[in-house]
C-alpha positions as CSV (number, residue, x, y, z in Angstrom):
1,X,-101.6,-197.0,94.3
2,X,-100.1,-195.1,91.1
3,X,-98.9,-197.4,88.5
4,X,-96.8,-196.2,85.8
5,X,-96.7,-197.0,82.0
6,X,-93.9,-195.7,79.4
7,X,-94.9,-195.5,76.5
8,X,-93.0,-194.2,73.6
9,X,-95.4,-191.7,71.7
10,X,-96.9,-192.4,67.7
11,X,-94.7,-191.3,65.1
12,X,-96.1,-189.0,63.0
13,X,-98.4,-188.6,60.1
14,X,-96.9,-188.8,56.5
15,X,-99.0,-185.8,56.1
16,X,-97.0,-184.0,59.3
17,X,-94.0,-185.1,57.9
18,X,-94.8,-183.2,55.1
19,X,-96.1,-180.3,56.8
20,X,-92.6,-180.0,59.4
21,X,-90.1,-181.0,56.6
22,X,-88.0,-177.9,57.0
23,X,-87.4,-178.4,60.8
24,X,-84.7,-181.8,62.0
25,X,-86.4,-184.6,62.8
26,X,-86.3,-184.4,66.4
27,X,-87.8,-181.0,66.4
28,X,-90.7,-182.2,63.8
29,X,-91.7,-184.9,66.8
30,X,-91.5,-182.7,69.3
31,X,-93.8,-179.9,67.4
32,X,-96.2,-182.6,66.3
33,X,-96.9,-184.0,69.9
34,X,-97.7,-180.8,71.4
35,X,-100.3,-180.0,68.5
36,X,-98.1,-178.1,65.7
37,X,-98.8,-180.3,63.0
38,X,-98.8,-177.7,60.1
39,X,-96.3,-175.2,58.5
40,X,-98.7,-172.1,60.3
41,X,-98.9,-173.9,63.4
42,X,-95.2,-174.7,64.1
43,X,-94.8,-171.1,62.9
44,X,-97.2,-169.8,65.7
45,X,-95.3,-171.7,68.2
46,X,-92.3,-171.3,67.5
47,X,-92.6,-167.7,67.1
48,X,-94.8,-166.1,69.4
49,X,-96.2,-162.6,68.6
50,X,-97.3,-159.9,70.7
51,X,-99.7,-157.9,68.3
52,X,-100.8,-161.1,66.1
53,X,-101.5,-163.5,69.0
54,X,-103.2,-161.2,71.8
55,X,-106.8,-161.1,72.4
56,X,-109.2,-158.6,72.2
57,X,-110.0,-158.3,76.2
58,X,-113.5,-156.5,74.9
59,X,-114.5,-160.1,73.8
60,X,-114.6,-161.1,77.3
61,X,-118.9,-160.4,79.2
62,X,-118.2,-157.7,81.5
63,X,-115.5,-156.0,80.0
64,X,-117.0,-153.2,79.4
65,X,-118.8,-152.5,82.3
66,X,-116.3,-153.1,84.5
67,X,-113.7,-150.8,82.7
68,X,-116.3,-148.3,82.6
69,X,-117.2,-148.5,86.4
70,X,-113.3,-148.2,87.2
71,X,-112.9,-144.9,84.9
72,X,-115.6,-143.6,86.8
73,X,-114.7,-144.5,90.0
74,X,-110.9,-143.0,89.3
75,X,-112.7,-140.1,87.6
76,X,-114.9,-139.2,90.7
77,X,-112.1,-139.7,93.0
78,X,-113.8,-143.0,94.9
79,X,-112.4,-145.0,97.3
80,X,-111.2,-148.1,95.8
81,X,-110.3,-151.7,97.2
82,X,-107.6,-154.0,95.1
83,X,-108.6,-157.3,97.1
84,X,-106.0,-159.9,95.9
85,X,-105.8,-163.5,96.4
86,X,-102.7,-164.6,98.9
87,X,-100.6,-166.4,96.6
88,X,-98.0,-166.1,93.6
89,X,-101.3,-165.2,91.1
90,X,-103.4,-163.4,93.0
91,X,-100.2,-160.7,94.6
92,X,-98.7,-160.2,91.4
93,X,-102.4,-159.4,89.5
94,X,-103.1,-156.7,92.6
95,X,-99.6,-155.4,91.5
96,X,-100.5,-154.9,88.4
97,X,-103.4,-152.9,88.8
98,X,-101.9,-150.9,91.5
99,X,-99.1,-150.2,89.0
100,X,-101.6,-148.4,86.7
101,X,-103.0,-146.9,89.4
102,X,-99.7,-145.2,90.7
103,X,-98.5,-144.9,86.8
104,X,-101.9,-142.5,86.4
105,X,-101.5,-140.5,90.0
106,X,-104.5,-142.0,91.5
107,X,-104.1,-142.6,95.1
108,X,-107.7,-143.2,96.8
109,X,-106.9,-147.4,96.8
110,X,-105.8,-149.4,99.2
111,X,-104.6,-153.0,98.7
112,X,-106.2,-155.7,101.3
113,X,-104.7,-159.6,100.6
114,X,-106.2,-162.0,103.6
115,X,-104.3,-163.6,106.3
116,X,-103.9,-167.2,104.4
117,X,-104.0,-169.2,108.4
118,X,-106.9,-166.9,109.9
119,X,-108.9,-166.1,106.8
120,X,-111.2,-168.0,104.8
121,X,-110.5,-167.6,100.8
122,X,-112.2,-165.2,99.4
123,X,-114.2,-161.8,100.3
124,X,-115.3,-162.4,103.8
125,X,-118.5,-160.5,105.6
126,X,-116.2,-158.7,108.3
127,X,-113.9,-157.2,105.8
128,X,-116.9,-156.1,103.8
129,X,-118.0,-153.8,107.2
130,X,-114.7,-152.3,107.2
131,X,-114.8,-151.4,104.2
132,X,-118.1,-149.7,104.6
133,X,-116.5,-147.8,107.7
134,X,-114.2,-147.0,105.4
135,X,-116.0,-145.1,102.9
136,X,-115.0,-147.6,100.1
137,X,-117.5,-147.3,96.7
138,X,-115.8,-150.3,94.7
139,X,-114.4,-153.4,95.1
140,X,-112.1,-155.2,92.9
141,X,-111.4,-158.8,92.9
142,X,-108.5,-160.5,91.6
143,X,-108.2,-164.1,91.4
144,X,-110.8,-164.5,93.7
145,X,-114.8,-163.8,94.3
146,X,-116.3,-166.0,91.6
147,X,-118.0,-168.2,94.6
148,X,-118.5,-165.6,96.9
149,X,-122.3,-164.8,96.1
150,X,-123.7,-164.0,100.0
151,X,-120.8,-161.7,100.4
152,X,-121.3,-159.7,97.7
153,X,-124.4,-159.4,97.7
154,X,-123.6,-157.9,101.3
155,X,-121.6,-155.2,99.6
156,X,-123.4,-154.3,96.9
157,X,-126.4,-153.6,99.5
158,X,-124.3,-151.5,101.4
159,X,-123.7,-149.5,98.3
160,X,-120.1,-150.9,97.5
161,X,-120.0,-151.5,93.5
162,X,-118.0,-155.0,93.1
163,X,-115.9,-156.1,89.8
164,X,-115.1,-159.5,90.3
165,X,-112.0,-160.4,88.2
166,X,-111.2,-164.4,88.3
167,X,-110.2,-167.4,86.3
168,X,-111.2,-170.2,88.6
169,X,-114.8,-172.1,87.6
170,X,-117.8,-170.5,88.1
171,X,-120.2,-172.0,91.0
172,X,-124.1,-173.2,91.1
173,X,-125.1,-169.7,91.3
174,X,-123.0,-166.3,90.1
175,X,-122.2,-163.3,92.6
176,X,-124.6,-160.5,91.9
177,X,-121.7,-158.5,91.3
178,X,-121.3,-155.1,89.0
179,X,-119.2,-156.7,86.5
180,X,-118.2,-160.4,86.3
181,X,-114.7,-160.9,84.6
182,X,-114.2,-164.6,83.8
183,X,-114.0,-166.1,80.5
184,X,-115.2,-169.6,82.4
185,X,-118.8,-168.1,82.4
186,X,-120.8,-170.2,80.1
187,X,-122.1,-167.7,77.9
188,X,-118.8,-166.0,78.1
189,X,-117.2,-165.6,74.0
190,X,-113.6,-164.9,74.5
191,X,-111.9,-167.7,72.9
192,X,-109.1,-168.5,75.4
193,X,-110.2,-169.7,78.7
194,X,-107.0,-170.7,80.5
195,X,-105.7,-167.4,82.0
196,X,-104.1,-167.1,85.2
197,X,-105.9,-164.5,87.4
198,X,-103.0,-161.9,87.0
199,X,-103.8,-162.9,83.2
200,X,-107.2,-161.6,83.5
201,X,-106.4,-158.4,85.6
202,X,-103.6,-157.8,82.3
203,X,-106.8,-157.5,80.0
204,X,-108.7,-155.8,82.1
205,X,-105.7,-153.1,82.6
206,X,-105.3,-153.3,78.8
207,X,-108.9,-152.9,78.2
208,X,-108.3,-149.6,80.0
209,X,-106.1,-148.3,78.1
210,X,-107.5,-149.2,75.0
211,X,-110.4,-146.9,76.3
212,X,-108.1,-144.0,77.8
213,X,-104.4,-143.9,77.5
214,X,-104.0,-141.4,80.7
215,X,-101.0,-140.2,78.9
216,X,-99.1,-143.6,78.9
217,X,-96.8,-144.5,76.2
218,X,-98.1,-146.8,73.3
219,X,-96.9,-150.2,74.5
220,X,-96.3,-149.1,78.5
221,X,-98.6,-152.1,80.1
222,X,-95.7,-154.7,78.0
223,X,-93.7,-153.5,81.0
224,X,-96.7,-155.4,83.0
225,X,-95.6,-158.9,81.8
226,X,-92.5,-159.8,84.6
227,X,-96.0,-159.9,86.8
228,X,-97.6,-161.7,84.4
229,X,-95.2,-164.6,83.8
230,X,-94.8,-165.1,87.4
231,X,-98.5,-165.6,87.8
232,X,-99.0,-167.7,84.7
233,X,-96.3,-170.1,85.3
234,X,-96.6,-170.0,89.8
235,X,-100.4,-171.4,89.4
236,X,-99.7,-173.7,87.0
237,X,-102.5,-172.6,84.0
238,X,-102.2,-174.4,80.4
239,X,-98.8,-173.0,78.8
240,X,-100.4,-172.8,75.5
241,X,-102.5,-170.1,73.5
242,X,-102.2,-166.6,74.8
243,X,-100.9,-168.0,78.2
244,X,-97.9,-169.0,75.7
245,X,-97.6,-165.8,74.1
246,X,-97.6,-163.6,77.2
247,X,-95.1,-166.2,79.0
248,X,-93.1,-166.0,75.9
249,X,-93.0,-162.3,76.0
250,X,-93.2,-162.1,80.1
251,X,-90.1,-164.1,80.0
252,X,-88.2,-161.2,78.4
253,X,-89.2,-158.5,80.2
254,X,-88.5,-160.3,83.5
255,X,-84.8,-160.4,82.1
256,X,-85.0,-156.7,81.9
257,X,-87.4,-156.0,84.9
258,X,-87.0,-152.8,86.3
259,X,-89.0,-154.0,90.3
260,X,-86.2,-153.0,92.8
261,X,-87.8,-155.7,94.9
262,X,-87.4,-158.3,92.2
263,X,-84.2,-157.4,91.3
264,X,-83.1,-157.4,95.2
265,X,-84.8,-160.9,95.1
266,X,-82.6,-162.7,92.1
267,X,-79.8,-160.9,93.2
268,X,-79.9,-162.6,97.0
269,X,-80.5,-165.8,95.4
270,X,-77.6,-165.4,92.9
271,X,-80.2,-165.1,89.8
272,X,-78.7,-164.0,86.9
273,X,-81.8,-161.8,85.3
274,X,-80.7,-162.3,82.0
275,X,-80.7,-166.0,82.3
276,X,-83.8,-166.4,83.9
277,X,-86.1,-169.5,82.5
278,X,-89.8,-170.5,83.6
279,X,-88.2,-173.2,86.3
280,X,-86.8,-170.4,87.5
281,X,-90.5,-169.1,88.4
282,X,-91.3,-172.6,89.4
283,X,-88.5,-173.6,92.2
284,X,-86.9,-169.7,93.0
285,X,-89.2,-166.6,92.2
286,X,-92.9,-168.7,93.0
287,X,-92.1,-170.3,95.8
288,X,-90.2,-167.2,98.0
289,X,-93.3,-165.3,96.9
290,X,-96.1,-168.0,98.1
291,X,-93.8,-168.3,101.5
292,X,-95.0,-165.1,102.7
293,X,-98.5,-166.0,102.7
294,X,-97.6,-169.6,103.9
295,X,-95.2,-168.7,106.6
296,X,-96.2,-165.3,107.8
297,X,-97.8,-162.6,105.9
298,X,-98.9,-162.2,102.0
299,X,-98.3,-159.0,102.0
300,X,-94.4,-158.8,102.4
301,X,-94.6,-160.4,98.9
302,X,-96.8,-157.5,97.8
303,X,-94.2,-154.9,99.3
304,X,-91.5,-156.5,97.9
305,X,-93.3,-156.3,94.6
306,X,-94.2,-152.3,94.6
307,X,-91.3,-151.3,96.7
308,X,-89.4,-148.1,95.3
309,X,-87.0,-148.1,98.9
310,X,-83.5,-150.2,98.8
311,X,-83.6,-150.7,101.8
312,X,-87.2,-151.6,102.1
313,X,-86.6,-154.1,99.0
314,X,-83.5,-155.6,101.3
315,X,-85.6,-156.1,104.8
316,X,-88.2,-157.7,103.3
317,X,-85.8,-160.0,100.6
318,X,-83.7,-161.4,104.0
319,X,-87.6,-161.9,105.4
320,X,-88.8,-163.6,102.6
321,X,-85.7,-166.0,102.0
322,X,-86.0,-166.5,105.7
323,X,-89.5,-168.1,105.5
324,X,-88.9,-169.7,102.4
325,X,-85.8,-171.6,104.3
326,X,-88.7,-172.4,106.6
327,X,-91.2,-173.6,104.3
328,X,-88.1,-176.0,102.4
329,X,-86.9,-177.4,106.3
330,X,-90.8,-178.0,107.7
331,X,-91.8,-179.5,104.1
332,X,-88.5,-182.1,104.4
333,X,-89.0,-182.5,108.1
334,X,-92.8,-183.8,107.7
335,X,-91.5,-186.1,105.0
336,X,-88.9,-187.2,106.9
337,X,-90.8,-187.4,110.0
338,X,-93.0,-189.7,108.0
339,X,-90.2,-191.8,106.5
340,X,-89.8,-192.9,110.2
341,X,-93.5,-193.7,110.7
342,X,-94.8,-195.5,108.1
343,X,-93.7,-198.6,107.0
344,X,-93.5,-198.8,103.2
345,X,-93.9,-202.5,102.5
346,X,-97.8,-202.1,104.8
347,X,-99.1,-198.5,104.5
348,X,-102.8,-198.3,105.1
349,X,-105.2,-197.7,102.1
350,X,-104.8,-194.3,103.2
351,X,-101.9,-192.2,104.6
352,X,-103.4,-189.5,107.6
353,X,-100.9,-188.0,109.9
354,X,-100.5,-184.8,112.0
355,X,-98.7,-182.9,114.6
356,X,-99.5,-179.9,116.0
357,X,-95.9,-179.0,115.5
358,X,-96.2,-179.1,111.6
359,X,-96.5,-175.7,109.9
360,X,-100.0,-174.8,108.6
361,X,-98.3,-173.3,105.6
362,X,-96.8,-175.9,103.7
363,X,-99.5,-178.7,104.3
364,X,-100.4,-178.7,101.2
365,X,-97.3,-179.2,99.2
366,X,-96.1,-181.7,101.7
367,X,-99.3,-183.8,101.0
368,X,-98.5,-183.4,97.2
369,X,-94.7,-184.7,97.6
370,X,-96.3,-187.5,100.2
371,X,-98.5,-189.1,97.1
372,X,-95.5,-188.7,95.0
373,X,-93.7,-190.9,97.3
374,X,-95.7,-193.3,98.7
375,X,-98.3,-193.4,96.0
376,X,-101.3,-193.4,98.2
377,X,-104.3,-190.5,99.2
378,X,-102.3,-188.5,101.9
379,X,-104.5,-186.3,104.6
380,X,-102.4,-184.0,106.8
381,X,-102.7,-181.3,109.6
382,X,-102.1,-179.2,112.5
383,X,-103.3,-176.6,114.5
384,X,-103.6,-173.1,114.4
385,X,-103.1,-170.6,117.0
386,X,-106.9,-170.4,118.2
387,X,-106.2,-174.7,118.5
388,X,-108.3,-175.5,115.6
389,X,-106.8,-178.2,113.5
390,X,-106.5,-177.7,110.2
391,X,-105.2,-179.6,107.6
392,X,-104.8,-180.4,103.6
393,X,-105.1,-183.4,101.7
394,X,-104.3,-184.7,98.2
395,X,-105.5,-187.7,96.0
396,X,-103.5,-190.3,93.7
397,X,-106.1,-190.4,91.8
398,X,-107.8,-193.6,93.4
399,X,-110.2,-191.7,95.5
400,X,-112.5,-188.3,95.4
401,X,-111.0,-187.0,98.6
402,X,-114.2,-184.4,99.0
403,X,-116.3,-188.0,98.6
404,X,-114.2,-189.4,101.2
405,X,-114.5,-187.0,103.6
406,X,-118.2,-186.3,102.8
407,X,-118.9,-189.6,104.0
408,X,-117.6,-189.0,107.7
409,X,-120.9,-188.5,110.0
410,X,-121.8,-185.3,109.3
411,X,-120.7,-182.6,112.0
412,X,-117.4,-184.0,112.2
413,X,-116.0,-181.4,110.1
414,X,-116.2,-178.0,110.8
415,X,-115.5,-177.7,107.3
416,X,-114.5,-178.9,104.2
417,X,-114.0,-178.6,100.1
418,X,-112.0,-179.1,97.3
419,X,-111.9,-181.1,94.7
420,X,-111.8,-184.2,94.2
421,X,-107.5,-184.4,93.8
422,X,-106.9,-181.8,96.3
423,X,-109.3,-180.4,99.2
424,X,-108.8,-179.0,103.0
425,X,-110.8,-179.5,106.2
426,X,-110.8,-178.5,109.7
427,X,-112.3,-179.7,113.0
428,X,-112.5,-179.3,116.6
429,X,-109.0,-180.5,118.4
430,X,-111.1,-183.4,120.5
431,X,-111.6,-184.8,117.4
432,X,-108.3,-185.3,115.9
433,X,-107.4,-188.8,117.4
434,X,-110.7,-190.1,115.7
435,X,-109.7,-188.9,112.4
436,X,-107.8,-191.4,110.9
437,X,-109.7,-194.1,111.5
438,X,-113.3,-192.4,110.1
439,X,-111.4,-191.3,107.2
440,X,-110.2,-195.2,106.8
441,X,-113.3,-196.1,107.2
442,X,-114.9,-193.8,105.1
443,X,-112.8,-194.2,101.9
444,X,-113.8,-197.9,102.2
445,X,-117.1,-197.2,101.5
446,X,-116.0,-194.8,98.4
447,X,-115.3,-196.0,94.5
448,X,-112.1,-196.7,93.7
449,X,-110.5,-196.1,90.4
450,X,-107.3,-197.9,89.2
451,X,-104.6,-195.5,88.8
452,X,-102.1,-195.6,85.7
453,X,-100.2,-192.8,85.2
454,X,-99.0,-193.5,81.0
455,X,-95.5,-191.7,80.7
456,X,-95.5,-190.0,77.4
457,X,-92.0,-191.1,75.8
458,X,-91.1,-188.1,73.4
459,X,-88.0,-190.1,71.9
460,X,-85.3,-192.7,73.2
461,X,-81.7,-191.4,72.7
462,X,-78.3,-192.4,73.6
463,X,-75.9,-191.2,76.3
464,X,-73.5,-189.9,73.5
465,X,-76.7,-187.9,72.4
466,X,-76.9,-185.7,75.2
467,X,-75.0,-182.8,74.1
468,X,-75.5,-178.7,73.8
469,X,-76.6,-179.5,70.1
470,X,-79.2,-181.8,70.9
471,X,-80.2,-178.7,73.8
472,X,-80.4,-176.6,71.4
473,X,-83.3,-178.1,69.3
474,X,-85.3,-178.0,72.8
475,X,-84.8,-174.5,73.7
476,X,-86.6,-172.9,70.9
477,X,-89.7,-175.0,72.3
478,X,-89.6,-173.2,75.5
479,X,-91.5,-172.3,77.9
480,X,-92.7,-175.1,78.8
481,X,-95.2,-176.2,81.4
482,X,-98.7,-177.5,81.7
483,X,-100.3,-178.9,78.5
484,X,-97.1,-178.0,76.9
485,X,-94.8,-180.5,78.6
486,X,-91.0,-180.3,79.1
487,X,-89.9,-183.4,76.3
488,X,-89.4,-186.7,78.1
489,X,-86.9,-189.0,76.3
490,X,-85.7,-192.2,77.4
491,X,-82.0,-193.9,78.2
492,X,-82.3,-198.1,77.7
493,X,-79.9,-200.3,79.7
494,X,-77.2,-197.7,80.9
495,X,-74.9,-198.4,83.7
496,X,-74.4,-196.1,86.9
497,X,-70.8,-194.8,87.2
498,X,-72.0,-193.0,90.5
499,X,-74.9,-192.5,92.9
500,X,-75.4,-190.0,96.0
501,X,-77.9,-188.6,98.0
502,X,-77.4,-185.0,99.1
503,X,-80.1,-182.1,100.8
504,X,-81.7,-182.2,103.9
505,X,-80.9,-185.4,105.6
506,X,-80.5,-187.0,101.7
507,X,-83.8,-186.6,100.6
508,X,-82.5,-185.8,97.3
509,X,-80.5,-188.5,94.4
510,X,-78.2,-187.8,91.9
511,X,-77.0,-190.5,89.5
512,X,-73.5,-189.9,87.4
513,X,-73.1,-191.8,83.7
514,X,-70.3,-192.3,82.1
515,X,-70.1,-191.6,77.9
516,X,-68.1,-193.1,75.3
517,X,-65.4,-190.5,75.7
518,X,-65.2,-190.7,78.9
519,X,-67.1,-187.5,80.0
520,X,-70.1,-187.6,82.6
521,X,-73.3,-186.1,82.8
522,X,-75.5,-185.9,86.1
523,X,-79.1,-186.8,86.5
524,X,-81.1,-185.1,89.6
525,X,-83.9,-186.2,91.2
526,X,-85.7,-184.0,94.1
527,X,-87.0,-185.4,97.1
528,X,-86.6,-188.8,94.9
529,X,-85.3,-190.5,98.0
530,X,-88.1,-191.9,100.1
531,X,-86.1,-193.5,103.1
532,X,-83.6,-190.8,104.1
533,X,-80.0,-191.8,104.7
534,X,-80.5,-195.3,103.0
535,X,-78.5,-195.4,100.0
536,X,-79.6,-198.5,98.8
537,X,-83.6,-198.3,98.2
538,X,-84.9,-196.0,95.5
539,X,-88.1,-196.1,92.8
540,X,-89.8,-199.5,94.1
541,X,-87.3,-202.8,94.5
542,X,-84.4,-200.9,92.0
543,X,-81.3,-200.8,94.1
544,X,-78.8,-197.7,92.9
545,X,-75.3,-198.6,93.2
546,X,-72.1,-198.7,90.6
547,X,-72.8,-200.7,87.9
548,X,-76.3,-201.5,88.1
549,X,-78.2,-200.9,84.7
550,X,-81.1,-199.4,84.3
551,X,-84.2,-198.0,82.1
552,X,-83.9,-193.4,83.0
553,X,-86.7,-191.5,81.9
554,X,-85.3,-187.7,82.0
555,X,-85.9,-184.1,80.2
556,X,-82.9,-182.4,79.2
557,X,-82.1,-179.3,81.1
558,X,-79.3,-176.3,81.4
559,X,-78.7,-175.6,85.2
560,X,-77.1,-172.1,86.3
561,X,-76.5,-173.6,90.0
562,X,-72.4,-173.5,89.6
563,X,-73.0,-170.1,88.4
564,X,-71.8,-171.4,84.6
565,X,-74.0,-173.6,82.4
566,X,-74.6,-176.9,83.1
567,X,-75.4,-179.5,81.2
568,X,-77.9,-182.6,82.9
569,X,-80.9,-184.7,83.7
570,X,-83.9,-184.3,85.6
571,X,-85.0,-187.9,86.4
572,X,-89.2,-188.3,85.9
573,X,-88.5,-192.2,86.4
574,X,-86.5,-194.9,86.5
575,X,-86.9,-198.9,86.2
576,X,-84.3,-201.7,86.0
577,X,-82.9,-202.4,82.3
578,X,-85.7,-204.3,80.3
């Protein structure tokens, strides 16, 4: 069970102090707790720059090879292969190298993303013969390949070249690939090692040019960065360093993106370009791009991406916000199917559920929001069309959920892996009514480790402090994301003028307070309600109604929903008033 401590963070050094004294006070704290602590620093992030802060991709093993392998393959008219991962990092990095390829007039590619439901991750042996059918001389990974050493060792024997572009951590044994791109190698020296796959298919496009222009105009791969951003801030990479800078930058050219198919996309979703923050990314442009592969097809989102055709751009936009309507009703169903099931005050040790009538797709994130809730290791599944079940399964952080299922008698699982906060499995469908209870029994035997989630307190303010001005000391700070945290500041003892519930079945809360003057500000919490339609029962034994006081922990956000800006909360937590 997740137990959660605020804590309100250190003040700062007299020597920071020092350091920061030409920025308020406020923005001095907020600088110092996410590692500014000097004049040059808070300089650096505060003002990101393009020429001073990228990185030489040539300082990354492989580089070289790899660029020079691609120049020859373009340059002797070989038949190439983009293979992309299926979600929001790995589609938008295949765009961008089939960008460059289009921008340069070479057209001997084709671009091959793997059904997510029928696929396993990765290059796969059948492909490979395909592609050897095919007449293909080079394969090029993105976000994806770093683990997959039998397969291509398959294609390098069957004289297919492959450049293996990825971020994720490199495995017992490395892919006796061509080139190897991935700054997580150990004897790797490029001094950033956070990039989002997409990030590392930017260098390597940049490490192209840097070799031979083609002709493009000094500064044309900028125009690479909408992709970029997407990536960087859909998979969820560190949001500082270069990550920062290219967000930073990637920010402003998806304001100004010229992708018919993106600008198709904001506009059906009433999405201002020009007002388009990293949330945005996170709850609107990620998540109708990772519903294709999800709930049909990854390669709509790549379509949508590349498409030149308005009316193209428009079939696939209705498609895509079709599925994604999916993906938000099947997530909310499964957690409201479970609201009915368990019962909160005696949930087991561990939550396992399925039905074979719960989408494949969105597993995963339903898990995630399911050890939000309830605070316990959640496993969930269903079943594929050839009856398999399949399922996903995240951890609290009491329990190594690949340790967990490693101790079920082995065969049980067709298959399984992860890590040890997040894995998948599959098995045979006879086996799915014995699952529960050799996972239960199973996690018994595992270690477990007391969970305390500490809640970093950036500053306590008052309800008459939560104005545009104090916004606009945050905004400068932006974007923010992981290991650059939205600020988290904290209300004591203030009363609720108002509560509702409102989405699907009122999965969602919103509290209204009341300042000085008379004026109210909103707080919103998604999916913060975990017994749907009760009014009454929210964040442990605190009971929500007019009048009751509590303790709000909140970041400070401007919401475009009305269509004008908006002023309001987003609730991380909540306790009764200390």
């Amino acid at each position: 069970m997740i137990k959660k401590k605020w804590a309100l963070r250190k003040p700062l050094t007299k020597k920071a102090e020092k350091e920061l004294e030409d920025y308020p006070e406020l923005v001095r704290k907020l600088l110092f707790y996410r590692g500014a602590k000097t004049k040059q620093e808070a300089e650096v992030y505060l003002n990101p720059d393009y020429e001073r802060d990228l990185l030489d991709p040539f300082l990354m093993k492989d580089m070289k090879k790899g660029v020079d392998r691609l120049l020859s393959a373009i340059e002797l008219g070989e038949r190439i292969v983009i293979f992309g991962d299926y979600d929001a990092d790995g589609i938008p990095g295949s765009v961008v190298l089939s960008t460059f390829l289009d921008e340069i007039g070479f057209t001997n590619y084709e671009v091959y993303i793997p059904d997510r439901h029928n696929e396993a991750y990765g290059l796969n042996e059948n492909k490979i013969g395909d592609f050897v059918k095919d007449n293909v001389k080079l394969i090029i990974t993105i976000d994806c390949g770093i683990n997959d050493v039998a397969e291509v060792k398959l294609a390098q024997t069957q004289d297919i070249d492959v450049i293996i572009t990825d971020h994720h951590l490199v495995g017992k044994k490395l892919p006796p690939a061509y080139a190897v791109i991935d700054a997580k190698q150990e004897d790797d020296k490029y001094p950033y090692k956070l990039l989002a796959g997409c990030g590392v298919m930017f260098k390597f496009v940049c490490a192209v040019l840097k070799t031979k222009r083609f002709d493009l105009p000094i500064g044309w791969e900028k125009w690479l960065l909408d992709l970029v951003v997407i990536a960087t801030v859909s998979d969820m990479v560190a949001l500082t360093g270069e990550n920062r800078m290219l967000a930073y930058y990637g920010l402003k050219v998806l304001r100004q993106t010229r992708r018919l198919g993106l600008l198709t996309l904001l506009n059906q979703i009433k999405l201002r370009p020009a007002n388009i923050v990293e949330d945005d990314i996170s709850f609107m442009i990620g998540p109708r791009i990772n519903s294709a592969s999800r709930m049909s097809h990854a390669s709509q989102a790549y379509y949508l991406l590349t498409t030149k055709d308005s009316a193209e751009a428009r079939t696939i936009t209705d498609h895509l916000e079709e599925k994604n309507q999916e993906r938000k009703d099947s997530v909310e169903r499964i957690v409201r199917d479970l609201g009915e099931i368990l019962d909160e005050k005696s949930l087991p040790s561990i939550i396992v559920k399925g039905s074979p009538e719960w989408g494949l797709g969105v597993l995963g994130m339903t898990s995630s929001k399911v050890v939000e809730r309830y605070g316990h290791p959640t496993w969930l599944w269903s079943q594929n069309e050839a009856g398999t079940i399949k399922g996903s399964c995240r951890s609290d952080g009491s329990l190594n959920v690949v340790e967990v299922m490693a101790g079920v008698e082995k065969g049980f699982f067709l298959d399984f892996g992860g890590h040890p906060m997040a894995g998948g499995f599959s098995l045979a469908p006879e086996k799915k009514d014995e699952l529960e209870e050799r996972l239960i029994k199973s996690a018994e035997k595992v270690k477990k480790a007391d969970v305390v989630t500490e809640l970093l307190v950036d500053e306590e303010l008052s309800l008459d402090q939560l104005t545009w001005a104090t916004y606009k000391l945050i905004e400068p700070l932006a974007p923010f994301g992981m290991e650059n945290p939205k600020p988290i500041f904290w209300l004591r003892g203030v009363e609720i003028d108002q509560s509702k519930y409102f989405g699907n079945g009122g999965l969602h809360l919103e509290l209204i307070f009341q300042k000085s003057d008379g004026s109210k500000i909103s707080a919103i919490g998604f999916f913060a309600s975990p017994v749907p339609d009760d009014p009454t029962h929210i964040f442990g034994d605190v009971k929500l109604e007019t009048g009751a006081k509590i303790d709000l922990l909140f970041s400070l956000e401007k919401s475009m929903f009305k269509n004008y800006p908006e002023l309001r909360l987003r609730i991380v937590d909540l306790k009764k008033a200390e």
